[in-house]
Short mmCIF file of the C-alpha atoms (twelve columns), coordinates in Angstrom:
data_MODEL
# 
_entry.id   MODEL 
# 
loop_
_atom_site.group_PDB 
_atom_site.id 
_atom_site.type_symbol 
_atom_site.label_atom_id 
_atom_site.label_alt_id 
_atom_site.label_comp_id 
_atom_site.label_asym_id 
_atom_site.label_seq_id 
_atom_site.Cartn_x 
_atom_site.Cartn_y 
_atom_site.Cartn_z 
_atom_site.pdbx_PDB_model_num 
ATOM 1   C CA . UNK A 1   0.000   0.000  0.000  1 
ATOM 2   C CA . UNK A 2   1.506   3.212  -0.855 1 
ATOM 3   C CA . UNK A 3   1.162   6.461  1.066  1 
ATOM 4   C CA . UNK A 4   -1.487  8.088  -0.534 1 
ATOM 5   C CA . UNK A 5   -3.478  4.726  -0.201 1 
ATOM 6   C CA . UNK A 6   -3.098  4.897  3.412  1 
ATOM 7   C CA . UNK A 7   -3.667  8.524  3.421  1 
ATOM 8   C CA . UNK A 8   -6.725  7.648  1.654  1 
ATOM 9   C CA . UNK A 9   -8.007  4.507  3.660  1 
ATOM 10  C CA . UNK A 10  -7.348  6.946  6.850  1 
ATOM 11  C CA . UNK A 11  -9.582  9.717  5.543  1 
ATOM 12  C CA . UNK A 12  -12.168 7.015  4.445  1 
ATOM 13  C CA . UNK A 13  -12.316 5.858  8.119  1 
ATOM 14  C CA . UNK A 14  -12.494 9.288  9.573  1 
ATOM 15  C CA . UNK A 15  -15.069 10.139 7.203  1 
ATOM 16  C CA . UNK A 16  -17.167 7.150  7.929  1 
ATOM 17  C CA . UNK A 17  -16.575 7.886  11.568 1 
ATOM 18  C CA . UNK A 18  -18.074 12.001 11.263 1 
ATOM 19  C CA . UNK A 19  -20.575 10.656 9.066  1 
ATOM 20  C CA . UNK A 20  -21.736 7.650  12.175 1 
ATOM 21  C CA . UNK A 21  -21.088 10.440 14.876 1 
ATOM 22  C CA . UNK A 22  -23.263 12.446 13.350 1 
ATOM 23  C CA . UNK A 23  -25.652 9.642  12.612 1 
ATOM 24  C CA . UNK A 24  -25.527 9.085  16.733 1 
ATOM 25  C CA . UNK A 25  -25.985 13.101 17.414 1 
ATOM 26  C CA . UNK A 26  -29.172 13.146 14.927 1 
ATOM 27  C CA . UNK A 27  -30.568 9.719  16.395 1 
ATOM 28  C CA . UNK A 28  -30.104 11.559 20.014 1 
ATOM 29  C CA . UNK A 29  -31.730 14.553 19.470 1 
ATOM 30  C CA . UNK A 30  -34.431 12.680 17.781 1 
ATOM 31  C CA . UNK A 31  -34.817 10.745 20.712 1 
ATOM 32  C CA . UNK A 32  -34.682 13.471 22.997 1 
ATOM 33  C CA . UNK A 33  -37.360 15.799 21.049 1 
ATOM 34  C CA . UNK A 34  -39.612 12.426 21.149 1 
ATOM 35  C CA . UNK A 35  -39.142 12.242 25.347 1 
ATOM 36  C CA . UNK A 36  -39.755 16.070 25.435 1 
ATOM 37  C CA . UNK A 37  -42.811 15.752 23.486 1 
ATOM 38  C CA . UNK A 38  -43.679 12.679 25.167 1 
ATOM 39  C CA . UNK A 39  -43.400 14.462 28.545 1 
ATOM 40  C CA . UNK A 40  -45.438 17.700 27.451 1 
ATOM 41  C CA . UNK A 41  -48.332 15.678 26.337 1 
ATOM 42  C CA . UNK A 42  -48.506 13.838 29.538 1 
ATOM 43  C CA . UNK A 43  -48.498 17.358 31.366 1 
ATOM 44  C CA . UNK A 44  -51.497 18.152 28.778 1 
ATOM 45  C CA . UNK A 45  -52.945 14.893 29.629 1 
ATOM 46  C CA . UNK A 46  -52.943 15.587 33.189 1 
ATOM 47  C CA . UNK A 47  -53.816 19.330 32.977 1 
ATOM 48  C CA . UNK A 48  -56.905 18.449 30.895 1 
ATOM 49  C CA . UNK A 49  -57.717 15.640 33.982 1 
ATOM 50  C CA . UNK A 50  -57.522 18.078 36.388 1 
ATOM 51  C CA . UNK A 51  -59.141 20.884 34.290 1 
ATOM 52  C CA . UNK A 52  -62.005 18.789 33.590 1 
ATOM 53  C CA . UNK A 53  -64.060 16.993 35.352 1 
ATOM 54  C CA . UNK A 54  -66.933 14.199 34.175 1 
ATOM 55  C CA . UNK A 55  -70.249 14.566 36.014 1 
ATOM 56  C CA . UNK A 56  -73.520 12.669 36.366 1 
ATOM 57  C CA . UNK A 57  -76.851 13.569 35.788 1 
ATOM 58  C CA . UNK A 58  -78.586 12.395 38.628 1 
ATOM 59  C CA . UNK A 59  -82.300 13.724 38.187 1 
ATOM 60  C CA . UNK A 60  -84.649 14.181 35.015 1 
ATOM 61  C CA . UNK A 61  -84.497 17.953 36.048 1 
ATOM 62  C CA . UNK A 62  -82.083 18.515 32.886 1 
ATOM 63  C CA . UNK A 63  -83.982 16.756 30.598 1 
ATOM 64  C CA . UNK A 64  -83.858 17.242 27.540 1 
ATOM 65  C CA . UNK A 65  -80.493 18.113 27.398 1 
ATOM 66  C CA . UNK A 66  -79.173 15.397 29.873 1 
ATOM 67  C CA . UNK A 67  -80.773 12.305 29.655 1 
ATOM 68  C CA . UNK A 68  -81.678 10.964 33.979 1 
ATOM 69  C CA . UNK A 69  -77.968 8.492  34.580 1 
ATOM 70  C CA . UNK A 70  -76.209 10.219 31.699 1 
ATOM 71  C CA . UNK A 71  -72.728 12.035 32.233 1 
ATOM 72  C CA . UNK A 72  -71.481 15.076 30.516 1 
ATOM 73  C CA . UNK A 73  -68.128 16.818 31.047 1 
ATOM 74  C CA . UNK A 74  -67.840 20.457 32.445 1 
ATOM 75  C CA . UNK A 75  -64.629 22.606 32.888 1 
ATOM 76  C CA . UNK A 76  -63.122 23.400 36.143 1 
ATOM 77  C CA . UNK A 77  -60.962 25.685 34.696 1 
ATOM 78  C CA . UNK A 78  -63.234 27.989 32.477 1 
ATOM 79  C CA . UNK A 79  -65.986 28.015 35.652 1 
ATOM 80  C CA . UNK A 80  -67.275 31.692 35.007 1 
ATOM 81  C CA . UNK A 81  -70.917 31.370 34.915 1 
ATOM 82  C CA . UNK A 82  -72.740 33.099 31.514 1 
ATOM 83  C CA . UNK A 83  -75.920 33.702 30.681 1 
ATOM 84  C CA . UNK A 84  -77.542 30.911 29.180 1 
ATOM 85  C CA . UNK A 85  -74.949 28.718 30.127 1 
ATOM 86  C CA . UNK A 86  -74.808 25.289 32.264 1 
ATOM 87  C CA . UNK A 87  -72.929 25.366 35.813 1 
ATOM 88  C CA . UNK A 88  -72.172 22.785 38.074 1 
ATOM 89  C CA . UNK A 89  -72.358 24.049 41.940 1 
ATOM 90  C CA . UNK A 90  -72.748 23.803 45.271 1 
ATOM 91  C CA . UNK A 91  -76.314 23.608 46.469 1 
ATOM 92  C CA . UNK A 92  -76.215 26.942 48.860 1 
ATOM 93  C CA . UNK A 93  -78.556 25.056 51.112 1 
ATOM 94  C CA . UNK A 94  -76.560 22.250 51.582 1 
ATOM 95  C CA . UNK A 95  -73.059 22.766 50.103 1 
ATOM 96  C CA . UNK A 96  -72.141 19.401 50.178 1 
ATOM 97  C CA . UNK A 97  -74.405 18.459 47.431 1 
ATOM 98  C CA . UNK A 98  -73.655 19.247 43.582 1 
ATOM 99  C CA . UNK A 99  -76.304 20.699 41.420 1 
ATOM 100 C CA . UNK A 100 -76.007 21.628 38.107 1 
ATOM 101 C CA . UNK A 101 -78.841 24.402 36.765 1 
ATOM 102 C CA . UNK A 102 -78.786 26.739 33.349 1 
ATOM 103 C CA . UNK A 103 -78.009 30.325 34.401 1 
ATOM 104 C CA . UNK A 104 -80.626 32.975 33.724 1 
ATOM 105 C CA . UNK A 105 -80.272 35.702 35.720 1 
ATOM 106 C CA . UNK A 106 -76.991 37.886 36.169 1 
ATOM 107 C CA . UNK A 107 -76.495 39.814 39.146 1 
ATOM 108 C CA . UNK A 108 -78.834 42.523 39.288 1 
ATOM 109 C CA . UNK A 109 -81.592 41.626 37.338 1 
ATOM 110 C CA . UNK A 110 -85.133 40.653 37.601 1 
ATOM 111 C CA . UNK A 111 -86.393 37.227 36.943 1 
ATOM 112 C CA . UNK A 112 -90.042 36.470 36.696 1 
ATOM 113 C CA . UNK A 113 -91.850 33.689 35.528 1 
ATOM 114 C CA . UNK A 114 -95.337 33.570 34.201 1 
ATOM 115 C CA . UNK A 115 -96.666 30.161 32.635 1 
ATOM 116 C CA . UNK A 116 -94.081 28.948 29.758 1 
ATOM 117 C CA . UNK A 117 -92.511 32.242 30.187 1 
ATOM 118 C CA . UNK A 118 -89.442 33.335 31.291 1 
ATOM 119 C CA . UNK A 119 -89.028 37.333 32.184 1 
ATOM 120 C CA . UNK A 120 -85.750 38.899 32.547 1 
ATOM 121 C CA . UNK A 121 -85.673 42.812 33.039 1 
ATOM 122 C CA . UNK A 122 -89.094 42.793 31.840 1 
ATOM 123 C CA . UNK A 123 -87.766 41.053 28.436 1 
ATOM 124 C CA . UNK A 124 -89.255 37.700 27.623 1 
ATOM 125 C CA . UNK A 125 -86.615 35.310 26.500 1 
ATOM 126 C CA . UNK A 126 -87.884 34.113 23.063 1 
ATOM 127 C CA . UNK A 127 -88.836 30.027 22.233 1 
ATOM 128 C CA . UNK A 128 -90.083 28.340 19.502 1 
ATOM 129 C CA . UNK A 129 -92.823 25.310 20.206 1 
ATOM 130 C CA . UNK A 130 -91.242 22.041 18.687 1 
ATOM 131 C CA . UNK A 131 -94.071 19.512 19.616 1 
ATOM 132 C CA . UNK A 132 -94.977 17.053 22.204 1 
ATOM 133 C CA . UNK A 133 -92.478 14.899 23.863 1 
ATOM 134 C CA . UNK A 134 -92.521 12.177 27.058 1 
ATOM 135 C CA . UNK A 135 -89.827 10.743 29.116 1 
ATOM 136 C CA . UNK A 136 -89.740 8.139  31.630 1 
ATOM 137 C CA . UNK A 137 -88.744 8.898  35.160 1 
ATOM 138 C CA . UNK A 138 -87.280 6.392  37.058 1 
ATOM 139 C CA . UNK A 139 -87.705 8.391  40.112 1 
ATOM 140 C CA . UNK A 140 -91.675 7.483  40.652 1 
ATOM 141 C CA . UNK A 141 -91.654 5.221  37.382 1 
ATOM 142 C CA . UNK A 142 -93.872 7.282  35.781 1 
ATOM 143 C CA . UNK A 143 -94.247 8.987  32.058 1 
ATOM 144 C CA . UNK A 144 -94.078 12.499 31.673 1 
ATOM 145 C CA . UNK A 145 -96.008 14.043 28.930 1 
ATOM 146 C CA . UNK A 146 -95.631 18.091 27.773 1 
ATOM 147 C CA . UNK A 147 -94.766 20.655 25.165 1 
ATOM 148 C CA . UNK A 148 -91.012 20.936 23.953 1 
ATOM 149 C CA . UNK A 149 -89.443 24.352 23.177 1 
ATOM 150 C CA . UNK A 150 -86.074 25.738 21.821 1 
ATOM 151 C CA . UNK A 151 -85.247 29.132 23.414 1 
ATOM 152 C CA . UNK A 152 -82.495 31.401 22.872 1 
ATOM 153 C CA . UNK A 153 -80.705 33.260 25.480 1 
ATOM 154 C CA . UNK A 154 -77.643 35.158 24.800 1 
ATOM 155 C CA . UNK A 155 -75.370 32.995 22.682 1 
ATOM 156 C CA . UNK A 156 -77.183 29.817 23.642 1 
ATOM 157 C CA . UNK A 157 -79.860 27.780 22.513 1 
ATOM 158 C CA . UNK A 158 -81.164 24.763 23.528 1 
ATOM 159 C CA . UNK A 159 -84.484 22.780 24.621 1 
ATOM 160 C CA . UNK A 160 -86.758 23.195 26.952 1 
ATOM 161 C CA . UNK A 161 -90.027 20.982 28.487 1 
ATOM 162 C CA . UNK A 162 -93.272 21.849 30.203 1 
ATOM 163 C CA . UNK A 163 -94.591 18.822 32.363 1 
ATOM 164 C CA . UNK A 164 -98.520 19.273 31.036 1 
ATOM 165 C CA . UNK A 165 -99.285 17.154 34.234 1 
ATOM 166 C CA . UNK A 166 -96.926 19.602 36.770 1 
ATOM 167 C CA . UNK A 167 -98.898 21.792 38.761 1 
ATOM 168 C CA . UNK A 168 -97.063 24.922 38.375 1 
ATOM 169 C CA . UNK A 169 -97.893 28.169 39.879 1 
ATOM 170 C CA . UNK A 170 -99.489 30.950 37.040 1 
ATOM 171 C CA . UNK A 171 -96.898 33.679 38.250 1 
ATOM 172 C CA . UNK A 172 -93.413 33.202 40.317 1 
ATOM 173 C CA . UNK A 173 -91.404 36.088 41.320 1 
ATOM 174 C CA . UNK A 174 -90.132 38.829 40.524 1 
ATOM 175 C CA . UNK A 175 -87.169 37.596 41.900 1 
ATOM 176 C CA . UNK A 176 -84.125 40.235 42.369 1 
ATOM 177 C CA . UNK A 177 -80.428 38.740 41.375 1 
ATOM 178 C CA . UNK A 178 -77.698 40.098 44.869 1 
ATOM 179 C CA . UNK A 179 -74.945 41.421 43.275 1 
ATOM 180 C CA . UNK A 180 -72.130 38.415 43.254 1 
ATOM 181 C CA . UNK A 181 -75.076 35.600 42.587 1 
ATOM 182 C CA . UNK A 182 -76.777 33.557 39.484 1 
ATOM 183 C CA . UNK A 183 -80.210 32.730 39.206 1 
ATOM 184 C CA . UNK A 184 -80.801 29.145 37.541 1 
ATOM 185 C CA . UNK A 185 -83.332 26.837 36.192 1 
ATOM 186 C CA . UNK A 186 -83.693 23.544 35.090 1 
ATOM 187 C CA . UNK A 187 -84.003 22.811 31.899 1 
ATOM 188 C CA . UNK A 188 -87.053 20.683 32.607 1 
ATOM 189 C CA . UNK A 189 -88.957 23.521 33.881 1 
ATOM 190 C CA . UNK A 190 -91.488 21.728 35.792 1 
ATOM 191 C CA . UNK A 191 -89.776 18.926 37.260 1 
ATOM 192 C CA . UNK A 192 -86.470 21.264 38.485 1 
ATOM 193 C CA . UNK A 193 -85.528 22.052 42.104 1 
ATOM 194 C CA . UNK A 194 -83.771 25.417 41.348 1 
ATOM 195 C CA . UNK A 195 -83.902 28.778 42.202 1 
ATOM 196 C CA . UNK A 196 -87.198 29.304 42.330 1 
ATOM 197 C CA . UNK A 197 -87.561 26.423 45.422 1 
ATOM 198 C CA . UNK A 198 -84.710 27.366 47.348 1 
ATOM 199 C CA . UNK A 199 -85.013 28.897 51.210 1 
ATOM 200 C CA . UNK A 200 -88.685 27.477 52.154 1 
ATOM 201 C CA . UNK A 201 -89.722 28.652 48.561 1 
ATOM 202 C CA . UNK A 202 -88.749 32.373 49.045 1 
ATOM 203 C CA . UNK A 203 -86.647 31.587 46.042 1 
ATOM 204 C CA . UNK A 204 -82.116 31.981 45.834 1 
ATOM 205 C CA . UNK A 205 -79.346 32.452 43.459 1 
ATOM 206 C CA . UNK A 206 -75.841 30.810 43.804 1 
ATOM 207 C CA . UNK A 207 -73.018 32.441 44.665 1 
ATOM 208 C CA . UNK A 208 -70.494 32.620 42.421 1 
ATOM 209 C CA . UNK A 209 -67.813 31.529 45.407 1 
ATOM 210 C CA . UNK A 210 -70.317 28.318 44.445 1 
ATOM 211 C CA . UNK A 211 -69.786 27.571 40.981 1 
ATOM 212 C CA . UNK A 212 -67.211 24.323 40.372 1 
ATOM 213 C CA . UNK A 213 -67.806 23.830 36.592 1 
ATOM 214 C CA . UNK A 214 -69.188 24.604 33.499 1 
ATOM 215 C CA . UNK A 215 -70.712 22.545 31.499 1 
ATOM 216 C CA . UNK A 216 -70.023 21.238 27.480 1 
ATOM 217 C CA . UNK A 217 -73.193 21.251 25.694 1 
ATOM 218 C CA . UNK A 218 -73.770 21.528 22.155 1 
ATOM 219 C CA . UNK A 219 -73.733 24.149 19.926 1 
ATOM 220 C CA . UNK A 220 -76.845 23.257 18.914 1 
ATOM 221 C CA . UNK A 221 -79.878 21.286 20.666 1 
ATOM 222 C CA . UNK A 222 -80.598 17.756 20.162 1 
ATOM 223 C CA . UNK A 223 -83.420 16.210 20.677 1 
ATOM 224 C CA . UNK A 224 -83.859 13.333 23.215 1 
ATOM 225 C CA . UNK A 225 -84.035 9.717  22.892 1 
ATOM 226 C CA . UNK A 226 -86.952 9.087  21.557 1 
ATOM 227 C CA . UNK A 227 -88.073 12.401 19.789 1 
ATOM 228 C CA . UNK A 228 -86.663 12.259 17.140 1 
ATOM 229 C CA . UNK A 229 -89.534 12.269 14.483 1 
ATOM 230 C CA . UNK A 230 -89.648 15.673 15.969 1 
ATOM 231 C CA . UNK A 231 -86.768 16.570 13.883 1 
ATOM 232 C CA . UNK A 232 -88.209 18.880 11.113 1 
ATOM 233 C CA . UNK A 233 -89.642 20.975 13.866 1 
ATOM 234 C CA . UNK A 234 -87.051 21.352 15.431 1 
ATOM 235 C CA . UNK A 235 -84.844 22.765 12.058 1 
ATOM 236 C CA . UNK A 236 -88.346 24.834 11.402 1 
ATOM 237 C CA . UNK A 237 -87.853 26.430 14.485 1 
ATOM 238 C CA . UNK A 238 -84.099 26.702 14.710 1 
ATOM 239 C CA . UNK A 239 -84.353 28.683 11.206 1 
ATOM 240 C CA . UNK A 240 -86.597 31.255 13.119 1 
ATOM 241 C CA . UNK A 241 -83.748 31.928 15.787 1 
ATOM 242 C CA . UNK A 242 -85.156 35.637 16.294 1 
ATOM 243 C CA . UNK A 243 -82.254 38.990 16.163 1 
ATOM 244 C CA . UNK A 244 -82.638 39.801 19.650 1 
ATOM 245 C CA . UNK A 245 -81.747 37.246 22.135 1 
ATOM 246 C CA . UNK A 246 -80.186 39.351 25.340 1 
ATOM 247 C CA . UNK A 247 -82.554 41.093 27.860 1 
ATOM 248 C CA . UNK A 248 -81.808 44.623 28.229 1 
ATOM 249 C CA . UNK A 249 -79.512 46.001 31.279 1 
ATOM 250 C CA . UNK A 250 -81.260 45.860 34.782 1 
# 
């Protein structure tokens, strides 16, 4: 071998050997990018775990938009109740006890109630009839019977039932919002302990020291198990959603 072929075979090796090293630096900052990535998506995982929170719907006082035994998942995190919006809290008569109610009145307004009507600074929040509908309560194993509604408040819209068999009082309230407090109802307006019920029926809101969660529902309303020939109706009214849908400052 002469001394350019070593000279040669010596570069060949050294080139071979840059070539593997960096090979070995590529292949270990590949792997460490991978744990890194690894490692911030089990911080996500965990933040979203302890961020959010699954809950379950214990009563029929949701229904329609959670089924009795159904869960749904509400954030911990984004908690600040809005109007029209589903919370999760702390029953203020017995704290120890989760509810979870829609929120209709803000602090400082006026809530009334008359009939299928709901009155909020002397503004009645708009619905749309979608038809009859019945349920099944396991409660008292019984079938309840009414009229189903879409209404719109603020940004939200979703469904709404009136037991036809409920004995419901003609006129409740007004009721006046403290400042620092959310009025709520159930979505199943005759079947709902909420605030209308609360302190020996003199009626309460929830504080927002209260609130836990807010709730993920849809965009837009479903209909329940077994309504859904109502379907049509239900995209009849939804195409009616009305211009105004917030109640005018207290």
């Amino acid at each position: 071998m002469t001394f350019m072929d070593t000279v040669g075979a010596r570069s060949e090796r050294v080139a071979g050997e840059d070539v593997q090293s960096k090979r070995t630096r590529s292949l270990g900052a590949l792997l460490a990018l991978v744990g890194a990535l690894a490692v911030l998506a089990v911080v996500a995982g965990v933040g979203l775990l302890l961020s959010h929170a699954r809950y379950k719907q214990p009563s029929a006082s949701m229904w329609p938009t959670f089924e009795m035994g159904s869960t749904f998942t509400a954030s911990r995190l984004d908690r600040t109740p809005v109007r029209g919006s589903v919370i999760v809290f702390e029953y203020p008569e017995r704290p120890e006890q989760l509810f979870d109610k829609r929120v209709v009145a803000m602090p400082g307004d006026t809530l009334e109630i008359r009939g299928d009507a709901v009155i909020v600074n002397g503004w009645e929040v708009p619905k749309c009839r979608v038809g009859t509908a019945s349920y099944a309560d396991a409660i008292d194993d019984t079938t309840r019977t009414g009229d189903l509604f879409v209404e719109w408040l603020a940004d939200a819209s979703y469904l709404v039932f009136y037991d036809r068999q409920a004995l419901l009082s003609d006129r409740q309230g007004p009721y006046k919002a403290k400042e620092g407090e959310y009025w709520v109802l159930g979505d199943n307006r005759a079947n709902s302990h909420d605030s209308r019920m609360w302190w020996d029926g003199q009626g309460g809101g929830v504080p927002a020291k209260n609130v836990v969660a807010r709730a993920r529902t849809p965009d837009v309303p479903t209909l329940p198990l077994g309504s859904e020939s109502l379907q049509g109706a239900l995209d009849a009214c939804l195409a009616k959603k009305p211009s105004e849908t917030r109640p005018p400052a207290p």
